[in-house]
C-alpha positions as CSV (number, residue, x, y, z in Angstrom):
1,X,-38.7,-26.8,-1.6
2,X,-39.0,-23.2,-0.9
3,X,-37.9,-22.3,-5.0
4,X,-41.2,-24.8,-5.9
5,X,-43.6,-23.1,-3.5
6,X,-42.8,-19.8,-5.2
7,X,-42.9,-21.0,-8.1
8,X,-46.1,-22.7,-7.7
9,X,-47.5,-19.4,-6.7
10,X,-46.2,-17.7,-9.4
11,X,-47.9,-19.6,-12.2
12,X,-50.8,-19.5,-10.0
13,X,-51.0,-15.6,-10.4
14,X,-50.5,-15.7,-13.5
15,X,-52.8,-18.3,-14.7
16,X,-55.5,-16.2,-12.5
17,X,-54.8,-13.1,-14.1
18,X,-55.4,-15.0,-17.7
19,X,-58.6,-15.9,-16.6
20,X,-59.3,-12.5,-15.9
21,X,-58.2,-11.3,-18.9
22,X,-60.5,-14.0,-20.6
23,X,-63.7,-13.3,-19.3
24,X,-63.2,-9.7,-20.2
25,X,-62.2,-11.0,-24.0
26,X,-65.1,-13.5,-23.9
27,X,-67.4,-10.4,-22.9
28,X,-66.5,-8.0,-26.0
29,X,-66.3,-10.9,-28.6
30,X,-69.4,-11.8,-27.5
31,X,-71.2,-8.3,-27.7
32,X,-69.4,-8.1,-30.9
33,X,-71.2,-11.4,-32.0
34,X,-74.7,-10.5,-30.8
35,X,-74.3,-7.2,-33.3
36,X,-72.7,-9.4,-35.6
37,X,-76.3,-11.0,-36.0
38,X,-78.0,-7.9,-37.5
39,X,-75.7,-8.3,-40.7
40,X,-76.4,-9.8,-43.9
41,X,-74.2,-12.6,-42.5
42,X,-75.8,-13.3,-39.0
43,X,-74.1,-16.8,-38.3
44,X,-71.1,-16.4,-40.2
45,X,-70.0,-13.5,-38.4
46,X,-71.4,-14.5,-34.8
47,X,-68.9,-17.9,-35.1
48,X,-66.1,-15.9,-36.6
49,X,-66.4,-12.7,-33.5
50,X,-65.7,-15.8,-30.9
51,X,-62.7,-17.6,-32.5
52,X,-60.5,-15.6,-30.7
53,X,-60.8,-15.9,-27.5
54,X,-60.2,-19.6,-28.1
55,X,-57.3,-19.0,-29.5
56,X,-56.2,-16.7,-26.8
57,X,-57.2,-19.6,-24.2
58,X,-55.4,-22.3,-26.4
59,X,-52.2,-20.1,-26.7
60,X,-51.6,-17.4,-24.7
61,X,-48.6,-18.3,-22.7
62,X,-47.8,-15.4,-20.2
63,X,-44.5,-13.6,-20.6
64,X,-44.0,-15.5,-23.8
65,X,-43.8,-14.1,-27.2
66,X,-47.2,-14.8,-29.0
67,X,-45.9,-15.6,-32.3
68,X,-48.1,-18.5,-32.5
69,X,-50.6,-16.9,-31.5
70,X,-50.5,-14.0,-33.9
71,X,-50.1,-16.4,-36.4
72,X,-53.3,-17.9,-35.7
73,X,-55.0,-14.7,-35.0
74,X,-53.9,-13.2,-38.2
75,X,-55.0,-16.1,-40.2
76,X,-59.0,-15.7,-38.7
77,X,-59.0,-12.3,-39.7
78,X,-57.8,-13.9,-43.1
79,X,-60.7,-15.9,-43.1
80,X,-63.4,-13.6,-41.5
81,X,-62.7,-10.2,-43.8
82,X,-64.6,-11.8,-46.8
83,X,-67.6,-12.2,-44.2
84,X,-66.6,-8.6,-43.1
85,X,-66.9,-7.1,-46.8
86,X,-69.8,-8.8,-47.4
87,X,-71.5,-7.6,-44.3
88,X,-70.6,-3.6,-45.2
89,X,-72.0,-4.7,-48.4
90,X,-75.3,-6.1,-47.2
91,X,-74.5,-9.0,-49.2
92,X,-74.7,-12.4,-48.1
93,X,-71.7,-14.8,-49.0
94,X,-74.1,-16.7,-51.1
95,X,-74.7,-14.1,-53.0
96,X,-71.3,-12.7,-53.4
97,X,-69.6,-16.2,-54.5
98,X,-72.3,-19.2,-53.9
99,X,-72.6,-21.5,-51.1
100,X,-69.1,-22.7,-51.7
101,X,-67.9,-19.7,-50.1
102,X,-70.1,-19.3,-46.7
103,X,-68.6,-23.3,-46.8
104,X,-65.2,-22.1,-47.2
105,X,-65.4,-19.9,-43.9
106,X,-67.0,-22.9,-42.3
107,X,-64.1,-25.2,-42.7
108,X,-61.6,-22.3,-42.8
109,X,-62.6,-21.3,-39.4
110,X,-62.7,-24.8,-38.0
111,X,-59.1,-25.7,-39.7
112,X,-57.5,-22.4,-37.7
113,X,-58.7,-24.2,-34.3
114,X,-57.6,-27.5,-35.3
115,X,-54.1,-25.4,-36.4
116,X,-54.2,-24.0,-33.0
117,X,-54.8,-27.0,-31.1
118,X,-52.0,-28.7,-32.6
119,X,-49.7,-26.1,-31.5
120,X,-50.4,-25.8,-27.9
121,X,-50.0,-30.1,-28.0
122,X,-46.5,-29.2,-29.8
123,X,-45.6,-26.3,-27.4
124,X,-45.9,-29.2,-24.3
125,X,-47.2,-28.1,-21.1
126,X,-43.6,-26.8,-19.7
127,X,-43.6,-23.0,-20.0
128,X,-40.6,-21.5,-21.7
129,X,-40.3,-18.8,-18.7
130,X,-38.6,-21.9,-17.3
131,X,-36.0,-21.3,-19.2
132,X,-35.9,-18.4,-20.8
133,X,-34.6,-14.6,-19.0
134,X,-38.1,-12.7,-20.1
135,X,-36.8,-9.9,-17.6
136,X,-33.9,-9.2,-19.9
137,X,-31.1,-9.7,-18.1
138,X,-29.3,-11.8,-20.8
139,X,-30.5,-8.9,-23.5
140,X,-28.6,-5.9,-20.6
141,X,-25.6,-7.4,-21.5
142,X,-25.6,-6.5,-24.9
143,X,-23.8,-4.0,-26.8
144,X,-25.6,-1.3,-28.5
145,X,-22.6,-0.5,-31.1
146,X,-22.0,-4.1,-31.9
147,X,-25.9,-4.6,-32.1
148,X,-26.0,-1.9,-34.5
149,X,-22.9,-3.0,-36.3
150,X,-25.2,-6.5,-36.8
151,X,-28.3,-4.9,-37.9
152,X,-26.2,-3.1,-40.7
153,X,-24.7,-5.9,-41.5
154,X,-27.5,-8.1,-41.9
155,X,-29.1,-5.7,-43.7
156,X,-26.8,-5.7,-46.7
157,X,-26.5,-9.1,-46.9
158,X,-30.1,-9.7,-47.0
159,X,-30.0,-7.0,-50.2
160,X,-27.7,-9.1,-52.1
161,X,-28.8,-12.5,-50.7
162,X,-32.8,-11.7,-51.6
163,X,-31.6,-10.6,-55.1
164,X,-30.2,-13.8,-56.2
165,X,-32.5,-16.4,-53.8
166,X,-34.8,-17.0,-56.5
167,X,-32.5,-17.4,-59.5
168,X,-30.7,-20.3,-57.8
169,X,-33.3,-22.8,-57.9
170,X,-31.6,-25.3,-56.3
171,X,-31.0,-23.5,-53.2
172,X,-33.6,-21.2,-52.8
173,X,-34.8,-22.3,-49.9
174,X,-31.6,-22.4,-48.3
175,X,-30.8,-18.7,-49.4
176,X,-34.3,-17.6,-47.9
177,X,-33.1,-19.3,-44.6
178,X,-30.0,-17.3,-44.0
179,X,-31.4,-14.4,-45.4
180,X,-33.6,-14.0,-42.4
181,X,-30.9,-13.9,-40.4
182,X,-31.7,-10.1,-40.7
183,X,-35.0,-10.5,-38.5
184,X,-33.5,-12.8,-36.2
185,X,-31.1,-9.5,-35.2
186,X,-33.9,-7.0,-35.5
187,X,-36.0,-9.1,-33.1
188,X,-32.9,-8.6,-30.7
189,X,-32.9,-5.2,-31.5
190,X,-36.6,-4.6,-30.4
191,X,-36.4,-7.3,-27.6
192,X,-33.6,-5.2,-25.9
193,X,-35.6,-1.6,-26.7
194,X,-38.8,-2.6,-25.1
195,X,-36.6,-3.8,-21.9
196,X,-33.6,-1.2,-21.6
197,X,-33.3,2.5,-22.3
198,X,-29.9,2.3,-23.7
199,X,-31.2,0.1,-26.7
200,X,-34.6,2.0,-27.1
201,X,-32.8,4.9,-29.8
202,X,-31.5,2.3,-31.9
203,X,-34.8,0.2,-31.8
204,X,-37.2,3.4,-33.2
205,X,-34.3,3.9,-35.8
206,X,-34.0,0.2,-37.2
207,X,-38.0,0.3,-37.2
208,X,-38.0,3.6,-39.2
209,X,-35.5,2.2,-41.5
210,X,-37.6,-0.7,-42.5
211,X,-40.3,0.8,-42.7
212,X,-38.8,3.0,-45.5
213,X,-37.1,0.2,-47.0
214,X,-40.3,-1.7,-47.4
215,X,-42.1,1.3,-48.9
216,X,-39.6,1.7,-51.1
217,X,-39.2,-1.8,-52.4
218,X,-41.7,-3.7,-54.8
219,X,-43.4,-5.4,-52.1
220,X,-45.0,-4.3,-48.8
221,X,-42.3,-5.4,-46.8
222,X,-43.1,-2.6,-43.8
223,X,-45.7,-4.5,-42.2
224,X,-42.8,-7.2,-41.1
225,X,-40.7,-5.1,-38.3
226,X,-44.4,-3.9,-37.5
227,X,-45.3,-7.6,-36.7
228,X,-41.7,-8.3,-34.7
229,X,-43.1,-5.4,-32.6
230,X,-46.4,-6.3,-31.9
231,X,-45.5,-10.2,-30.8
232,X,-42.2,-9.3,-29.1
233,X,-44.5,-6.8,-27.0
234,X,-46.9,-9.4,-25.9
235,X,-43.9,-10.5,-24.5
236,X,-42.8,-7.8,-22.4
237,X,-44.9,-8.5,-19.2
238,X,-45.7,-12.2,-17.4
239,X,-48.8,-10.2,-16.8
240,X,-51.4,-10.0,-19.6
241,X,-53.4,-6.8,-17.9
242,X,-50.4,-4.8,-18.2
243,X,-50.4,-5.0,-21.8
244,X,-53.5,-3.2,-22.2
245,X,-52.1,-0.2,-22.8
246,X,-52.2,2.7,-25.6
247,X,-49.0,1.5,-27.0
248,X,-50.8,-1.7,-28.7
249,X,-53.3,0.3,-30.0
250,X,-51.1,2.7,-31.4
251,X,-49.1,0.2,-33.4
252,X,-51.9,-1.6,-34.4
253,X,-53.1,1.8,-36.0
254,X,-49.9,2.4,-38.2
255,X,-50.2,-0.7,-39.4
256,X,-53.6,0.0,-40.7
257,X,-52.4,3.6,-42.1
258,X,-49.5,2.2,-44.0
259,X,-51.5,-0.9,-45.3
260,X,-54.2,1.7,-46.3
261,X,-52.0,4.0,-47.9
262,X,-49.7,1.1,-49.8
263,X,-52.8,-0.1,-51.5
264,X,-54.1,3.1,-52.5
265,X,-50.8,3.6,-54.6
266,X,-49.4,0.2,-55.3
267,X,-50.5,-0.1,-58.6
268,X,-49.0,3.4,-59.8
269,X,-46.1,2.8,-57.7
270,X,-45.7,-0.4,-59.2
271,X,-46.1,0.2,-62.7
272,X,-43.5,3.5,-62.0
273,X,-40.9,1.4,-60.5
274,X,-40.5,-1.4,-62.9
275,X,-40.5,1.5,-65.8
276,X,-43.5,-0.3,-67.6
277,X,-41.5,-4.0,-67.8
278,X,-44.5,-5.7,-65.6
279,X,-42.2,-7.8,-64.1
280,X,-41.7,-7.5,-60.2
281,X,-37.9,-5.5,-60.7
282,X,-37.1,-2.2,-59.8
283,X,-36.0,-0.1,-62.6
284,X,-35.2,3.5,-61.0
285,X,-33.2,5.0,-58.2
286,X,-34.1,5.3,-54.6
287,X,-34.0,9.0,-54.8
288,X,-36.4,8.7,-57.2
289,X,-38.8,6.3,-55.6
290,X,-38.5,8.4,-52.2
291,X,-39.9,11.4,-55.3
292,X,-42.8,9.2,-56.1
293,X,-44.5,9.2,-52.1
294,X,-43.6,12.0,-51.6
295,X,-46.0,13.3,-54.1
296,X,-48.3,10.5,-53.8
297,X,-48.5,11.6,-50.2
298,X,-49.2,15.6,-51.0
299,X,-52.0,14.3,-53.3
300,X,-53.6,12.0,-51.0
301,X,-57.2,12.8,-50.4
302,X,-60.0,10.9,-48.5
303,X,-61.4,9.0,-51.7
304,X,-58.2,7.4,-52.2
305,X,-57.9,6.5,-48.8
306,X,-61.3,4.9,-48.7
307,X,-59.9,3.0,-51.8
308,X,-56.9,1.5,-50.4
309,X,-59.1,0.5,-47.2
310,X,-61.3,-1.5,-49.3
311,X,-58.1,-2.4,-51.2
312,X,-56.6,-3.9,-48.1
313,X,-59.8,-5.5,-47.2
314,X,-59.5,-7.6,-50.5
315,X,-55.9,-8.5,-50.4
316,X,-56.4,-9.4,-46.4
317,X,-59.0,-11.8,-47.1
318,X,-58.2,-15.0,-48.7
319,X,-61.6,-17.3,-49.0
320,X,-62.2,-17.1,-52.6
321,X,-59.5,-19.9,-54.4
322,X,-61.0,-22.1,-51.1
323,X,-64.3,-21.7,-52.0
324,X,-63.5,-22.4,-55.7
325,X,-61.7,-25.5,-54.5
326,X,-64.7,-26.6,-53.0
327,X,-67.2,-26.0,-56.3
328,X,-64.2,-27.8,-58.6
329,X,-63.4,-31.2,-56.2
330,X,-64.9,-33.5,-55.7
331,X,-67.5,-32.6,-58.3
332,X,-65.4,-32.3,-61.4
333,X,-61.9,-33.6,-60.1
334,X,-61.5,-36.6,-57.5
335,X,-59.6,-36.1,-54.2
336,X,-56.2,-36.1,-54.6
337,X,-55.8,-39.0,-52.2
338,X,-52.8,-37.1,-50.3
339,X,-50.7,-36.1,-53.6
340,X,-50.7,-32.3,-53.0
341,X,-49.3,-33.3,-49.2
342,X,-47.0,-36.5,-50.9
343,X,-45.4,-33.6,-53.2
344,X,-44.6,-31.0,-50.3
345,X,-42.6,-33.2,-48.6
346,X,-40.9,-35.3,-51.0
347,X,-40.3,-31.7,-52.4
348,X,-38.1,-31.0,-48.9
349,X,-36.6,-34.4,-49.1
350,X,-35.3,-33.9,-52.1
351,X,-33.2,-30.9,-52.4
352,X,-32.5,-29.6,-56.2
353,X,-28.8,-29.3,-55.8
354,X,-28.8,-33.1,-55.1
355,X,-31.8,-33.8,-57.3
356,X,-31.4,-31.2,-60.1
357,X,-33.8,-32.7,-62.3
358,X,-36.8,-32.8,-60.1
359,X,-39.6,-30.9,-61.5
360,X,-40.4,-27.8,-60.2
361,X,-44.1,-27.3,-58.9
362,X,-45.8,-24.5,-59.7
363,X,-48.4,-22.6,-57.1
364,X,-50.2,-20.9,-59.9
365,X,-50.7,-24.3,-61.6
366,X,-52.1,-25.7,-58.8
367,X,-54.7,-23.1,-58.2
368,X,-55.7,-23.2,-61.9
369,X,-56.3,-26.7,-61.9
370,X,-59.1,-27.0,-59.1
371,X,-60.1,-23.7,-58.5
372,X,-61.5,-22.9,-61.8
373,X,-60.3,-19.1,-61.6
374,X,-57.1,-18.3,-63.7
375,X,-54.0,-16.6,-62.4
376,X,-50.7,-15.5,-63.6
377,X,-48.3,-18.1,-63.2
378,X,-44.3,-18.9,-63.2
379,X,-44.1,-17.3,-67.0
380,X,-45.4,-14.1,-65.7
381,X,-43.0,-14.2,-62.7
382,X,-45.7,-14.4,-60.1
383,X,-47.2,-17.1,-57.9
384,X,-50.8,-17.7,-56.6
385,X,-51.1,-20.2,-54.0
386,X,-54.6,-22.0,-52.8
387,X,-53.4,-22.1,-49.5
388,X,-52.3,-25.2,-47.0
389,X,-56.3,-25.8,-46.0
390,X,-57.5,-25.2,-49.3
391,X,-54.8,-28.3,-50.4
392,X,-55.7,-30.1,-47.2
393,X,-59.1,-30.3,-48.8
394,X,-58.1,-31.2,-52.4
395,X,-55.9,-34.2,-51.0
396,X,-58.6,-35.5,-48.3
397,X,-61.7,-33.9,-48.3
398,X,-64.1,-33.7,-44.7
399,X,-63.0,-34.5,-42.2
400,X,-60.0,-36.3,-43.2
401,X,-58.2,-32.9,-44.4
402,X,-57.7,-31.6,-40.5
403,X,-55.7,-34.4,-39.9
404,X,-52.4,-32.6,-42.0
405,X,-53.4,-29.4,-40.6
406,X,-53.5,-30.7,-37.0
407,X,-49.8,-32.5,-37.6
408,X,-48.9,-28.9,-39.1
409,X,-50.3,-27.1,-36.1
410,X,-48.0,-30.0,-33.8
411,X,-44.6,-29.4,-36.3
412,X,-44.8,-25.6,-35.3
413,X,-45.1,-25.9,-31.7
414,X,-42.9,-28.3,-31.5
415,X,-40.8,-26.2,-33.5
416,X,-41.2,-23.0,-31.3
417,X,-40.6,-24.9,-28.2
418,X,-37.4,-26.7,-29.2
419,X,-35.3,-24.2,-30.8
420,X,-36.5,-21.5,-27.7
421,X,-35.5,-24.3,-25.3
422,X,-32.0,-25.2,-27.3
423,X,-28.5,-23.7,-27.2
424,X,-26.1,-21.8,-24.6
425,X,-28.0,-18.8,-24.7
426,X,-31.7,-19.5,-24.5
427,X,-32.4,-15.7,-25.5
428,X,-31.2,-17.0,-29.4
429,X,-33.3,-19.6,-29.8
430,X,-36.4,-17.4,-29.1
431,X,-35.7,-14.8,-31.7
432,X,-34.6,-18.1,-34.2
433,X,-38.1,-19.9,-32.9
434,X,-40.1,-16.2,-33.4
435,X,-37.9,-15.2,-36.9
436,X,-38.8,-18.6,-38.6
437,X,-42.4,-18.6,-37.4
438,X,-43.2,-15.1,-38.7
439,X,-41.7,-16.1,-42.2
440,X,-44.1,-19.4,-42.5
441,X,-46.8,-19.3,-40.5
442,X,-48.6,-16.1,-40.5
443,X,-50.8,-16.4,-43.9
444,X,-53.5,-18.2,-44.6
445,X,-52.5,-18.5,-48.0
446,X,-49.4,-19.9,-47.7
447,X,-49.2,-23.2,-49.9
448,X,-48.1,-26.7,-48.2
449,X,-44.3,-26.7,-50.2
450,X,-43.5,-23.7,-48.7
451,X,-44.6,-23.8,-45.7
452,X,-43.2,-27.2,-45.4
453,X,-39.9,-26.9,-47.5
454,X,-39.4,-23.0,-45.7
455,X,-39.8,-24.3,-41.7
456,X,-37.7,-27.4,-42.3
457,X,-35.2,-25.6,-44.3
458,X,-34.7,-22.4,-41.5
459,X,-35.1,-24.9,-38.8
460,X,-31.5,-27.0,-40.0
461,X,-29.6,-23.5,-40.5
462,X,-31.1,-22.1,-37.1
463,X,-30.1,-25.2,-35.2
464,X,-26.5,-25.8,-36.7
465,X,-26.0,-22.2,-35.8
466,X,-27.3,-22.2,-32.5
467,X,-25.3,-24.9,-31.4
468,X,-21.5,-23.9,-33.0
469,X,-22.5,-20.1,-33.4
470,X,-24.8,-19.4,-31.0
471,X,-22.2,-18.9,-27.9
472,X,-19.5,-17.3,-30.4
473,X,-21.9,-14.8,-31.5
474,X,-23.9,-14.1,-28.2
475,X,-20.1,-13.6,-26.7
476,X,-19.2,-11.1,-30.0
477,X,-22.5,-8.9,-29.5
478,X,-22.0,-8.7,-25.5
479,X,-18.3,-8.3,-25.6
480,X,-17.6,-10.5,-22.9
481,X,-16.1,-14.3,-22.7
482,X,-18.6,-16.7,-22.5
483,X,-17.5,-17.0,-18.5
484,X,-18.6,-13.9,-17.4
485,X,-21.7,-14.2,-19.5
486,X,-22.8,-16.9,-17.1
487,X,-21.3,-15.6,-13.9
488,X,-23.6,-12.8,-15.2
489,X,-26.6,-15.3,-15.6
């Protein structure tokens, strides 16, 4: 009786201290939306500056990891930049891309709270503090050598994995599941550094590594271990006020300097690394790519800064295919009546090493078709998705096309809460929940197979490992039998 009093107490600190926290969020979005009403966008930018503390109040779960959140978050600041670079503009959205696109933000906005609403239903009402050792207990017991040993490991394999994932068709998906296997040990990695001194060396080392492998591969693959950072930090503390500190803000301010810098040189550094081919390989040597920013960084000057900020503005934002969507259906092509939703999942049920002659969908096509803009497409070696809402509207229209997104907003909760609640060692599932999650969920843009066909896909390989792995390999990185791990516990 005693545990449940305590207990009761607990929570009831807690939830106070998120209430606290709220009104103080509620206070700055709001000042932020009051000046948000001197722009060329008054509206637009007053409802987009107060999303977020509903989706702090929908799915903030102290002492939790806030992947879903983030993923959330990230996709509202998806959908309010265009608003943003309108505003610095002092253009209105009509003016910048028609009515379709102030509509776009409209039902944009509006789909990321029926997204987030559908995940706290899936998450349940049980905290996973219940069940999970957020002090970090289970993450002592580790072994740093063994941890780096993994991390090494993981790394390599990924190199040779993500090299071949796409050219096997037929298991693609499957590939891009065990490849991230890497992530689920670097979130490990920066789960035990934030917690324990011992592991905090080998933390800053794994993060500097990636960061230099993602500059120096084809895509901007840095931001990633940036991300594992910021979520597994609004982990570290069952107290939301002690996470108001400088370290947030620093992150949050390389991630802005790298995205700045990588899109004031991605184009040369593109073209330089794939030798003139315009395909997305790399054709030189990493000595000679580690050449290339180092000059580009002695030549770096304030214009080109200011470039890659507005670059990173563009890229960020992701309205425009939606708002095209909007001008092309229903007026010159009919609702799809659910086919765009119908071909995702038959997609996933149908894997091509069973089915090899199922056609193969192409994103690019897609967006083609009812956006009216054209994009490279499978021939070039690229793909442009519309993105799940933008889909969700094609298939159903208003207000029918919330209705997939809420079930989507459900299937991640759901997700997050049962693979952090399964196995022997509880600590596992959270990184698998958190590793998938940040693969599928973060962007806006993300198109319905993949987001479909990647969760379901990563989901199988995480849960057949967590159940006949997850105690062989928790017992392998600790170095103990998997009795004194839970004399331990």
């Amino acid at each position: 009786m005693s545990h449940h009093i305590l207990a009761d107490k607990k929570n009831l600190k807690l939830g106070s201290d998120k209430q606290s926290i709220s009104y103080i969020f509620w206070g700055i979005c709001s000042v932020m939306a009051v000046i948000g009403l001197m722009t060329a966008n008054p509206v637009e930018t007053f409802c987009g500056c107060l999303i977020w503390p509903i989706l702090f109040l929908l799915l903030w779960r102290p002492g939790e990891p806030p992947v879903l959140l983030f993923a959330a978050a990230f996709q509202s600041i998806q959908v309010l930049t265009p608003v943003i670079v309108a505003d610095l503009s002092g253009k209105t959205l009509q003016q910048v891309l028609g009515d379709e696109l102030s509509m776009a933000f409209y039902l944009g906005s509006l789909a990321i709270l029926v997204l987030a609403y559908g995940m706290k239903l899936g998450m349940g009402k049980i905290a996973l503090s219940n069940f999970i050792d957020l002090e970090g207990n289970e993450s002592q017991t580790l072994r740093v050598d063994r941890l780096a040993i993994a991390y090494l490991g993981t790394l390599a394999f990924s190199t040779v994995i993500s090299s071949i994932a796409f050219s096997e068709s037929g298991l693609t998906q499957f590939l891009l599941a065990i490849d991230s296997f890497h992530w689920f040990v670097v979130f490990l990695i920066i789960w035990a550094g934030f917690r324990h001194s011992q592991f905090r060396l080998l933390a800053i080392s794994v993060t500097l590594v990636e960061i230099l492998v993602g500059l120096t591969g084809f895509f901007s693959g840095f931001k990633t271990v940036l991300f594992v950072i910021l979520i597994i930090y609004g982990g570290t503390s069952t107290r939301v006020s002690r996470l108001l500190r400088p370290q947030a803000l620093i992150l949050l301010t390389l991630i802005l300097i790298l995205t700045t810098y990588w899109q004031g040189i991605k184009g040369d550094y593109r073209s330089y690394v794939n030798a003139g081919t315009s395909t997305q390989s790399i054709q030189v040597s990493f000595s000679d790519r580690l050449a290339f920013h180092g000059l580009a960084l002695s030549k770096i000057n304030t214009e080109e800064l200011n470039v890659g900020f507005e670059s990173g503005l563009d890229r960020l934002g992701y309205l425009n295919f939606f708002a095209g969507s909007i001008k092309t259906v229903p007026s010159v092509i009919p609702h799809q009546e659910g086919r765009l939703w119908s071909e995702a999942i038959v997609h996933t049920l149908t894997p091509r090493f069973i089915f090899p002659n199922k056609p193969t969908i192409d994103d690019s096509q897609r967006t083609n078709t009812f956006t009216g803009f054209r994009v490279a497409g499978a021939a070039q070696g690229t793909s442009v998705s519309i993105g799940y809402v933008a889909e969700s509207y094609i298939d159903f229209g208003v207000p029918m096309m919330f209705v997939p997104i809420l079930a989507l907003g459900y299937f991640w909760g759901w997700l997050y809460r049962s693979l952090a609640n399964f196995g022997k060692v509880p600590l596992l599932g959270l990184a698998a929940a958190t590793t998938i999650l940040l693969n599928v969920s973060i962007t806006f843009e993300s198109s319905n197979i993949k987001i479909v066909g990647g969760a379901v896909s990563a989901f199988l390989v995480y849960l057949v490992f967590l159940y006949f792995g997850g105690g062989i390999v928790w017992q392998w990185l600790t170095g103990k039998s998997q009795k004194a791990n839970q004399k331990l516990n």
